[in-house]
Each structure stands twice: as structure tokens, then as C-alpha cells.
C-alpha positions, -999 to 999 in steps of 0.1 A, spaced: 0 0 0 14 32 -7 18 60 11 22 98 11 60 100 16 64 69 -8 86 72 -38 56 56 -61 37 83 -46 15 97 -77 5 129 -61 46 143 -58 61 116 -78 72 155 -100 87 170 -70 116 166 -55 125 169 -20 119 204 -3 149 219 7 126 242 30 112 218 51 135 195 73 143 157 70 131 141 40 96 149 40 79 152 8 47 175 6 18 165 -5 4 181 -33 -31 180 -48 -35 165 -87 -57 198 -95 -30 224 -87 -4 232 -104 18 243 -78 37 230 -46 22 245 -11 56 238 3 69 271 -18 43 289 -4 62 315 18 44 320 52 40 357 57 22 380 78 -17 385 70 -28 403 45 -50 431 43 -69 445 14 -67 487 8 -85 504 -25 -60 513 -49 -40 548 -39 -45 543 0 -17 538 25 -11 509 40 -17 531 75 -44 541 90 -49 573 90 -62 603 118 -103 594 108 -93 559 121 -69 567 148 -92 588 162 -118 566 179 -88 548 195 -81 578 212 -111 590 222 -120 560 243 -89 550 255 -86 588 271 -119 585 282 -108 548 300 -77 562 314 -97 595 328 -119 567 346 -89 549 360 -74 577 370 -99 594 386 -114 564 403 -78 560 420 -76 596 427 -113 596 442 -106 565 458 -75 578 478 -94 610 486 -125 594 498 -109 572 521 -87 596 535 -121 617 544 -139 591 559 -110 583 576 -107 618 592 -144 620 595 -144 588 616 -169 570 593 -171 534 592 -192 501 581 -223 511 553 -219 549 553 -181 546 548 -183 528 523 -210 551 502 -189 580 504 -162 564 491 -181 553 463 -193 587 461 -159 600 457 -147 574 429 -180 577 405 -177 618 409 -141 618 402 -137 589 377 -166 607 355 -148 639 357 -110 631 351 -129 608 323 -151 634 306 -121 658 306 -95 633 290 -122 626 269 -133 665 257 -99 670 250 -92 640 227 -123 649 210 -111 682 202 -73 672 195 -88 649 170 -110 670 153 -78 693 148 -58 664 138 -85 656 113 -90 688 98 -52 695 91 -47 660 79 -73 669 49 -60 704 45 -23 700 38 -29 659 23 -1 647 45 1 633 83 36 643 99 47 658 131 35 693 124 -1 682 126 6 668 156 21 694 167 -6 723 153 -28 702 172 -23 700 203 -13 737 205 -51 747 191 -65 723 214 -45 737 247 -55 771 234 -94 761 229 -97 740 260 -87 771 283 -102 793 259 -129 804 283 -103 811 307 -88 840 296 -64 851 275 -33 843 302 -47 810 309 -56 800 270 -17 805 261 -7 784 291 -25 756 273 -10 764 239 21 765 257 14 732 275 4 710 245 32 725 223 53 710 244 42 675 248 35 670 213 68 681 210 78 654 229 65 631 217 75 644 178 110 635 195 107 603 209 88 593 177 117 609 155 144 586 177 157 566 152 162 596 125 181 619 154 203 589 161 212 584 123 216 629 122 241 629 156 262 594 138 260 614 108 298 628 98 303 648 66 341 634 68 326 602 54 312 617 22 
């Protein structure tokens, strides 16, 4: 009886062995294709974008991403935060058994929905920025990012004043500088290694 790794096998008797897979096993190949699966390269999956598109996603889609995972973080945070300050007041108050523990839930759903609402307003609006520059110039660099997060600092203490709304400029200038920085890593390494000797 024959078998799959036979030499009278009919199904690879036109193949030789694979020098891709180890030992001497022979794949088995199907009589309707016309091609070996053991030359098949495995790759990473595929994914399928219209002609012209890059193979990125771009602010449109980034955008959701952001919006609830600053509105998650705002939640942890401010549970902690009104965790740690409720039972620091109950403790001073001298509360204790069913009423302690209300207050301190108290304190966790007030600030969690707070922190979380803010995080969350101001992703919203960084977004909408990023969005809107994205379609106006065609391209998505660092200078979006950076445009950005200066119009949302400014917009977010808008209502403020005047003193207050450049402090947020001020404040979201610099982290999105930042973080232009610590995404441009690789590219200042390769600009301080560069030395015009070499050329």
C-alpha cells in the first residue's frame, strides 16, 4: 500500500524533495493544482486597501482609538484619585461600616466621570484638529501633531482668559513636541552618527 511519503507516490512523484522543510519529507500536493504549497512563503496576513490608500491608517481611524482610551484612562485615574481622597475623608471623618463605604463610592463615580469626561473633551477636540489639518495639507507628519495639540491647549482654556488659553498652547506644544521627538528617535540617532568626513 502506498503511502504519502512513498517514492511511487502519484501525487509528488514531480517533486523533488523540499529543501525548505527539514528531514526528507515530501509535501503532499493536490492532482488539481499546479503548484507546490511547500513554496508557499508564510507571511504575515494580508490586508486589502483600495488602490491609492496607505497601508496606514490614517487620523479618521486613529481617532476613535483615542477618544476612548482617554476616556478609560480618565476613569482609571480618577477612580484612583477619588478612591484615595475618599478614604482619606472618611478616615478623618471617623466613618465606618455602610456609610463609609458610600462616600467612598461617592468619591470614585464623581471623580472617575470627571478626570474621564475631561481626557475625553480633550481628545475629541485634539482629534477633530488632527482631522482637519490632515485633509488640509494631504499629508500626516509631526507638524499636525504638533498644530494640534497647541489649538486644542489654546481652545480647551479658551474660556479662561487670555493668560490661561496661552498656558495651554504653551502646554500642549510641548508634549506633542515630545513626543514628535521620541517618535523621531531613530532619525536623530542616524543625524548625531552622521559625519560629513565620510562623504
Amino acid at each position: 500500500m502506498a503511502t504519502i511519503n512513498d517514492n511511487n507516490d502519484i501525487y509528488s512523484q514531480n517533486y523533488g524533495n523540499n529543501p525548505g522543510l527539514p528531514g526528507s519529507y515530501k509535501p503532499f500536493t493536490s492532482p488539481y493544482l499546479n503548484f507546490d504549497p511547500g513554496y508557499v512563503p508564510v507571511n504575515q496576513p494580508e490586508f486589502i486597501f483600495l488602490d491609492g490608500n496607505n497601508k496606514q491608517r490614517g487620523r479618521f481611524e486613529l481617532a476613535f482609538g483615542q477618544i476612548g482610551g482617554s476616556c478609560m484612562a480618565g476613569a482609571a485615574i480618577g477612580g484612583a484619585t477619588g478612591f484615595y481622597n475618599g478614604f482619606k475623608a472618611t478616615t478623618l471623618a471617623g466613618e465606618t461600616g455602610k456609610l463609609r463605604q458610600t462616600q467612598i463610592l461617592n468619591h470614585i463615580m464623581k471623580k472617575g466621570s470627571a478626570t474621564a469626561n475631561t481626557l475625553g473633551s480633550i481628545a475629541v477636540i485634539y482629534s477633530a484638529f488632527g482631522v482637519i489639518l490632515s485633509w488640509a495639507r494631504g499629508t500626516d507628519d509631526d507638524l499636525n501633531t504638533m498644530a494640534a495639540a497647541t489649538a486644542t491647549g489654546c481652545l480647551y482654556k479658551s474660556s479662561a482668559g487670555l493668560r490661561k488659553c496661552g498656558m495651554g498652547a504653551a502646554v500642549g506644544l510641548g508634549l506633542s513636541a515630545a513626543f514628535a521627538l521620541w517618535n523621531s528617535k531613530d532619525k536623530l540617532a542616524q543625524l548625531t552618527q552622521f559625519n560629513p568626513a565620510e562623504r
